[in-house]
C-alpha positions as CSV (number, residue, x, y, z in Angstrom):
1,X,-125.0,45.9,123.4
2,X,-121.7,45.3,125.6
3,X,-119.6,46.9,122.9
4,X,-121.8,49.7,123.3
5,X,-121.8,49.9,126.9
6,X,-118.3,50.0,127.3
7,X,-117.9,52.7,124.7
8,X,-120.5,54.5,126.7
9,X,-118.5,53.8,130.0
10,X,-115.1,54.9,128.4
11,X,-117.3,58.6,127.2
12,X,-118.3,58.8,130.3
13,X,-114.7,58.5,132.2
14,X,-113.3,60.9,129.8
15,X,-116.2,63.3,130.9
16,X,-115.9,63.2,134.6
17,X,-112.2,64.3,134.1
18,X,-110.3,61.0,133.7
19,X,-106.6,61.0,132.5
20,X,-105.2,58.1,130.3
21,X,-102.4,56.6,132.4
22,X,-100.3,53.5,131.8
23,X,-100.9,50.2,133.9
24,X,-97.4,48.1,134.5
25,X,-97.3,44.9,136.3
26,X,-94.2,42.5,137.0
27,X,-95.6,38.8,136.2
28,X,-94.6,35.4,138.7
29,X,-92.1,33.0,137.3
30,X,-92.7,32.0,133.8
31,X,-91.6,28.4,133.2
32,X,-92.9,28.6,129.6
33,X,-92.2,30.9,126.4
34,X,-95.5,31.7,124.6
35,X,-98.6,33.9,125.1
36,X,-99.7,35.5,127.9
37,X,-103.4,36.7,127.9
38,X,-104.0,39.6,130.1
39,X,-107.6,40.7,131.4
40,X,-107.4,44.6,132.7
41,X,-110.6,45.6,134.9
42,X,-111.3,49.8,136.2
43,X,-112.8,49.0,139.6
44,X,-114.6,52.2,139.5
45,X,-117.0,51.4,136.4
46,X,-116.2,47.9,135.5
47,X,-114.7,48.3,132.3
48,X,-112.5,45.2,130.8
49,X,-109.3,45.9,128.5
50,X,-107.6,42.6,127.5
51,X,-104.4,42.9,126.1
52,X,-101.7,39.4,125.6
53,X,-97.6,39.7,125.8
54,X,-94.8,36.8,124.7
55,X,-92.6,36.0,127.2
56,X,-89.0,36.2,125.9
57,X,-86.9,33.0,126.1
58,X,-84.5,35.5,128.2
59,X,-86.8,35.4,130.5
60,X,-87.9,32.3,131.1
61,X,-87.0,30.6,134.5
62,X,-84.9,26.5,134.3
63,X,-82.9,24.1,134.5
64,X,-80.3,24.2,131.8
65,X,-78.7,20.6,131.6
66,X,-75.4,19.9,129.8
67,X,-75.5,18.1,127.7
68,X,-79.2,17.3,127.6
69,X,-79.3,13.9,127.4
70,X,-76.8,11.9,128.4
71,X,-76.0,8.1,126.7
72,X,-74.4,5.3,127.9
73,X,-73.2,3.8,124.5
74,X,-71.7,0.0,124.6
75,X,-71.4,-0.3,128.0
76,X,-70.3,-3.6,129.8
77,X,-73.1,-5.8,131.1
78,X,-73.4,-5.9,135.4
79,X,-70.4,-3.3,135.5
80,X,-71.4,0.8,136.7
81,X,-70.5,3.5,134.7
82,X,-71.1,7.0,135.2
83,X,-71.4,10.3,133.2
84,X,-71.1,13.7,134.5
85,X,-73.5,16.0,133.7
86,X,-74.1,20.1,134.6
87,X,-77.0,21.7,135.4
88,X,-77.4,25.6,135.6
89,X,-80.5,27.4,137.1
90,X,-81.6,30.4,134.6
91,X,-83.7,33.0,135.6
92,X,-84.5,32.1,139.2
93,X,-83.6,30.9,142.4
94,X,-84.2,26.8,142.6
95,X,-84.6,24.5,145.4
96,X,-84.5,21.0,144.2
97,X,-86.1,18.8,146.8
98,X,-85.7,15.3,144.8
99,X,-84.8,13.9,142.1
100,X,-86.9,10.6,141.1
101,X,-86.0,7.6,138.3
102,X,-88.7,5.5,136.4
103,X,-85.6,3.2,135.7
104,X,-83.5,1.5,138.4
105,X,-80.6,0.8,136.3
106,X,-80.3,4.6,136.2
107,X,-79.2,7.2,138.9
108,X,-78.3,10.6,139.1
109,X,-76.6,12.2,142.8
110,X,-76.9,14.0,144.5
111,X,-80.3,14.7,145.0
112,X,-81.2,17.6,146.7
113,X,-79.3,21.1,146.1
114,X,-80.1,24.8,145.7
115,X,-78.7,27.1,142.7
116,X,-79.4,30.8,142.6
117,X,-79.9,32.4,139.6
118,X,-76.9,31.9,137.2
119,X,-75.3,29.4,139.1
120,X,-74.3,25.5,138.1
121,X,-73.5,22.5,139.7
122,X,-72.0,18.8,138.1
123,X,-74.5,16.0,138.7
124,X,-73.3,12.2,138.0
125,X,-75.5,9.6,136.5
126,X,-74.9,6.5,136.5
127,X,-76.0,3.2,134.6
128,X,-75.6,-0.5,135.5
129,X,-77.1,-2.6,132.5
130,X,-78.7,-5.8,133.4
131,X,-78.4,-6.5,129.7
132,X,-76.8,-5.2,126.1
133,X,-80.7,-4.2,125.1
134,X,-81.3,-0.4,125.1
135,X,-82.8,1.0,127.8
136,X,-84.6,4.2,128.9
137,X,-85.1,6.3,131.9
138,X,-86.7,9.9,132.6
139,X,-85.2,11.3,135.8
140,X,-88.2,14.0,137.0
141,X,-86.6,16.8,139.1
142,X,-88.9,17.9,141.7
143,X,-88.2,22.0,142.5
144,X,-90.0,24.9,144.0
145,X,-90.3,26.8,140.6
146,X,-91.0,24.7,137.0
147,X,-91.6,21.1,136.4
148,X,-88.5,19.5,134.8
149,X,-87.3,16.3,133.0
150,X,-83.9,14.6,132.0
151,X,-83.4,12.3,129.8
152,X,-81.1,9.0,129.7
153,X,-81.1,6.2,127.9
154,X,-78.0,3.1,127.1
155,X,-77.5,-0.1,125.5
156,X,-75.7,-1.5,122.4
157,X,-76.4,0.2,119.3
158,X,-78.9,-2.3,117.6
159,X,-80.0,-4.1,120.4
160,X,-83.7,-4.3,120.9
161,X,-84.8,-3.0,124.5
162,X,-85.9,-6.1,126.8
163,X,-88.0,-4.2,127.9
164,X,-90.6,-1.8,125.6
165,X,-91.5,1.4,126.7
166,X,-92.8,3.1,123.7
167,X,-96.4,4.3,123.5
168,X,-98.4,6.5,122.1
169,X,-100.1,9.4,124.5
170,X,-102.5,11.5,122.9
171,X,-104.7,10.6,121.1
172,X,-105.7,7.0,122.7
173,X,-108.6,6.2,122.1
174,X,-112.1,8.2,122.3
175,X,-111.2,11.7,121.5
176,X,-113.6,13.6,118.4
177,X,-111.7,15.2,115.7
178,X,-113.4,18.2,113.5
179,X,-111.7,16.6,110.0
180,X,-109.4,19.1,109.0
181,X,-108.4,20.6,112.5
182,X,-105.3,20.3,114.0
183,X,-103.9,18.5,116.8
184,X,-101.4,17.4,118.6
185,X,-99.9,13.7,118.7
186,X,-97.7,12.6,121.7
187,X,-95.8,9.9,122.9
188,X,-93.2,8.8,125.6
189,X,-90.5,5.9,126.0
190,X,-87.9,7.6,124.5
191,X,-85.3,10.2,124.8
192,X,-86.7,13.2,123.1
193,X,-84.2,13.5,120.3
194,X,-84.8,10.1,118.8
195,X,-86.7,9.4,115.9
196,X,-89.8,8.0,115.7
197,X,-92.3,7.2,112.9
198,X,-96.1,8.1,113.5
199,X,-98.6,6.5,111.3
200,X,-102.7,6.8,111.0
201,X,-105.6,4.2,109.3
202,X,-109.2,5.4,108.9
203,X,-110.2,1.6,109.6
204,X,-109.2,-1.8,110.7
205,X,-109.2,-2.8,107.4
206,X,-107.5,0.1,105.4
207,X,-103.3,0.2,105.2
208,X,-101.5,2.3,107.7
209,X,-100.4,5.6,106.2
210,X,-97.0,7.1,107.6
211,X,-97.7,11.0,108.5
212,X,-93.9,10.8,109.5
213,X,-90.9,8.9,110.2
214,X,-88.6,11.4,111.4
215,X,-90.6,13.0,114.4
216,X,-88.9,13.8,117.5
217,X,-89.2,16.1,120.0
218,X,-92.2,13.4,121.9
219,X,-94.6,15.5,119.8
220,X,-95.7,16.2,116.7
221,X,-98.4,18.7,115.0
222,X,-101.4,16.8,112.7
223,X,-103.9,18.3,110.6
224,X,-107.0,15.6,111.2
225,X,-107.6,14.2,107.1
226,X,-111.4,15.7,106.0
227,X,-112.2,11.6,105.9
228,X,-115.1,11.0,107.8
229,X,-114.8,7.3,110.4
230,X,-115.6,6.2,113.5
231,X,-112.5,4.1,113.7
232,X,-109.1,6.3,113.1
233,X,-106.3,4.7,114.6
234,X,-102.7,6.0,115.3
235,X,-99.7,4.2,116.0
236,X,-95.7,5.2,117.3
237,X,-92.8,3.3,116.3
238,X,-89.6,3.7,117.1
239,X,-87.2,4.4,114.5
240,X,-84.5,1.5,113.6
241,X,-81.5,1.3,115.0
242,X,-78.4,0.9,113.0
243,X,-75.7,-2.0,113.8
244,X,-72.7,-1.5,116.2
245,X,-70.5,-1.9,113.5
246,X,-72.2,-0.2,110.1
247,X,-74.9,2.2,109.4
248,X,-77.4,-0.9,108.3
249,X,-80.1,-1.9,110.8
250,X,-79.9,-5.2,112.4
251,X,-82.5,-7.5,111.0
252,X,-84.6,-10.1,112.1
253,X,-84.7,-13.9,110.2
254,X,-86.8,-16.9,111.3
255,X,-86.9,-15.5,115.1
256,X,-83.8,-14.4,115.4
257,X,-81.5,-10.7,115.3
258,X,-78.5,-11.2,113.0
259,X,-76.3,-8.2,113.1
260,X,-76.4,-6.0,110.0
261,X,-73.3,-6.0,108.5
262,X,-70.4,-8.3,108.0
263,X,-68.2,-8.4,111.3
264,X,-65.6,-6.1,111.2
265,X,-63.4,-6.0,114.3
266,X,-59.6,-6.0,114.4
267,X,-59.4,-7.0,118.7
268,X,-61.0,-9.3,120.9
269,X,-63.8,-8.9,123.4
270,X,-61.2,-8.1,125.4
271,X,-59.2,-5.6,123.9
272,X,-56.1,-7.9,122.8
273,X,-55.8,-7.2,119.2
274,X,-56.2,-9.7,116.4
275,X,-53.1,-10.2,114.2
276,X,-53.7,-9.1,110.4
277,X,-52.3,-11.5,107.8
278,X,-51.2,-9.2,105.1
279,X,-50.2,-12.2,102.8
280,X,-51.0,-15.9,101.8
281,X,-47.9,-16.8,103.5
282,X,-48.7,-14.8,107.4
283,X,-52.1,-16.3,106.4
284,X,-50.3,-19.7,106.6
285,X,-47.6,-19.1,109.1
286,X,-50.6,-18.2,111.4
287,X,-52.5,-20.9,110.7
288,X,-49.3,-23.4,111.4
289,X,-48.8,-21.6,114.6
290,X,-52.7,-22.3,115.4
291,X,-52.8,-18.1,115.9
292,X,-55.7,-16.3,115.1
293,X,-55.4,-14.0,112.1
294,X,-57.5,-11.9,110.0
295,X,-57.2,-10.7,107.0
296,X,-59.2,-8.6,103.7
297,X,-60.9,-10.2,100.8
298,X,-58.0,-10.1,98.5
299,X,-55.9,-8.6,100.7
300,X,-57.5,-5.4,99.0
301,X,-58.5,-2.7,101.2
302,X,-61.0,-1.4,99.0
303,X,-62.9,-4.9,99.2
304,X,-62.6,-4.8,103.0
305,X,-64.9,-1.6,103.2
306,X,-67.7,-3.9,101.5
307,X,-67.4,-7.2,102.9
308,X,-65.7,-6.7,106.1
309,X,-63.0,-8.6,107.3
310,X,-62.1,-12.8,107.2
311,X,-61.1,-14.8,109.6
312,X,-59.5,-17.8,110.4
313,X,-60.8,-21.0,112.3
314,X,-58.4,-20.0,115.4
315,X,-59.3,-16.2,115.7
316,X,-63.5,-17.8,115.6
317,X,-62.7,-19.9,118.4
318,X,-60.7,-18.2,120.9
319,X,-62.0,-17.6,124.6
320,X,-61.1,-13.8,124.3
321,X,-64.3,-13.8,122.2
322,X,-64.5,-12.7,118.4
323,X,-67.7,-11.0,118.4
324,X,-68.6,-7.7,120.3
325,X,-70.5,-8.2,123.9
326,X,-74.2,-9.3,123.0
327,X,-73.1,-11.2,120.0
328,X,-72.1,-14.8,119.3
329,X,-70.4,-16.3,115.8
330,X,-73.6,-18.4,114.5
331,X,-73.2,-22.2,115.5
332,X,-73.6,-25.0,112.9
333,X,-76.7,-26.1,114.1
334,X,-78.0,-22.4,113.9
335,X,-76.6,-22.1,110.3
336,X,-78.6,-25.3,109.8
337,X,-81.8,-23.5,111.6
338,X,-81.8,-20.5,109.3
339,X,-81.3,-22.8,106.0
340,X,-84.5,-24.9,107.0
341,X,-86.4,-21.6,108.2
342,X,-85.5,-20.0,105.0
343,X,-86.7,-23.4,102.8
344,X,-83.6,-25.4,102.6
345,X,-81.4,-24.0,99.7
């Protein structure tokens, strides 16, 4: 009956002498690119056109950062380092008001600014680690035109944050799921180009089932299985992290994070560089003058890109430190730890 009435309405327009004309309209700022649904109302008879539009990524108004998340790889424990960043309004005036950090380690000044349309500025950020464990922070930039978030994050590559702050947003507990529909699964914690792996169960007692473990983006799309429960559960976990030193992720024996690969470092903590024993006899001449040395299984190359490199009992024990910041060489009574841990072979 509507459907009829509006065809009757539209008749009755053309009747009374109506021309077709064309409606324009200039839309607010758009801080999103998608659809646009569009409701068109004639005030003199009440008829309803509805129409939708996609707003062109040309068109839509932020703030461009470069690069867009900045890392603070390695750095030195209780020592400030900064990173320069650019931002670059698009599409619109800005007026940022604040700036605001869910992590304290982590700063970004100045604070307050205004960019016209097309313009940049250079932000710093800086980051002073209370520890080598990686570590996280969303900056939220509070504006006058579209919500926006940066992204930082630091640590040693391999290092387990102290603190976690991984978890899983939607869904959490409660929803109802038509099986076979999709959704949406989100989490936070992270910056939004690393990896996580997303997982579901239909019960406490059935095995987790991976959907994915190469999701980023602090979203990812899921078609609900047609498995009827009461109990689906869905889990986040963040993807591992390889070693400082190797591609390998560091691994964890009897309580404890052993690094995962052989340690291959030519320098000191310090920088001072380690002399290399090319022979049995600088092997020996270093040794006589108690002089730390390393040197290649072999003295072959090749065998150094698998095992790493040796060293000798001077270069272990010198107070420039052998292993990298966040690392110690394993003590005998650690070596003896792990043996009994492991069952004593």
């Amino acid at each position: 009956m509507e459907q009829a009435r509006q065809i009757y309405q539209q008749i009755l327009q053309t009747a009374q002498g109506g021309d077709p004309c064309t409606i324009e309209w200039q839309s607010g700022v758009s801080c999103f690119s998608g659809i646009t649904n569009v409701e068109l109302t004639l005030l003199q008879n009440g008829t309803k056109a509805t129409t939708s539009y996609q707003s062109p990524n040309t068109a839509v108004a932020k703030l461009e950062f470069n690069p867009t998340i900045v890392r603070f790889n390695d750095p030195q424990v209780g020592v400030k380092t900064e990173q320069k960043v650019t931002v670059k309004a698009m599409n619109s005036d800005f007026t940022v008001t604040n700036i605001t950090s869910n992590n304290g380690a982590f700063e970004i000044t100045p604070k307050n600014f205004v960019l016209n349309s097309g313009q940049s500025r250079e932000l710093t950020v800086s980051y002073t680690p209370a520890d080598s464990g990686y570590n996280y922070c969303k900056f939220e930039i509070e504006n006058n035109q579209c919500p926006t978030k940066y992204y930082a994050s630091g640590g040693w590559k391999g290092k387990k944050p102290t603190i976690r702050t991984l978890k899983l947003i939607h869904p959490n507990g409660g929803e109802v799921f038509v099986a076979g529909s999709d959704t949406v699964i989100t989490w936070e914690g992270v910056s939004p180009d690393e990896k996580v792996k997303l997982e579901y169960r239909t019960d406490d007692n059935q095995p987790w089932i991976t959907i994915t473990d190469t999701a980023k983006g602090l979203s990812h799309r899921f078609k609900v299985p047609k498995v009827a429960s009461k109990k689906y559960l869905a889990r986040v976990t963040a993807a591992a992290k390889t070693s400082s030193y190797c591609e390998n992720p560091d691994v964890e024996i009897c309580g404890k994070i052993w690094m995962g690969c052989n340690l291959d470092v030519d320098h000191y903590r310090n920088g001072d560089p380690i002399r290399h024993a090319q022979t049995a006899e600088e092997w020996q001449d270093a040794n006589n003058k108690k002089e730390g040395a390393w040197c290649y299984y072999n003295n072959s190359d090749s065998l150094g890109a698998i095992y790493g490199k040796l060293y000798n009992w001077y270069a272990l024990n010198d107070p420039r430190g052998l292993a990298p910041e966040g690392w110690h060489i394993p003590t005998d009574s650690e070596w003896v730890e792990l043996e009994n841990c492991l069952g004593g072979h």
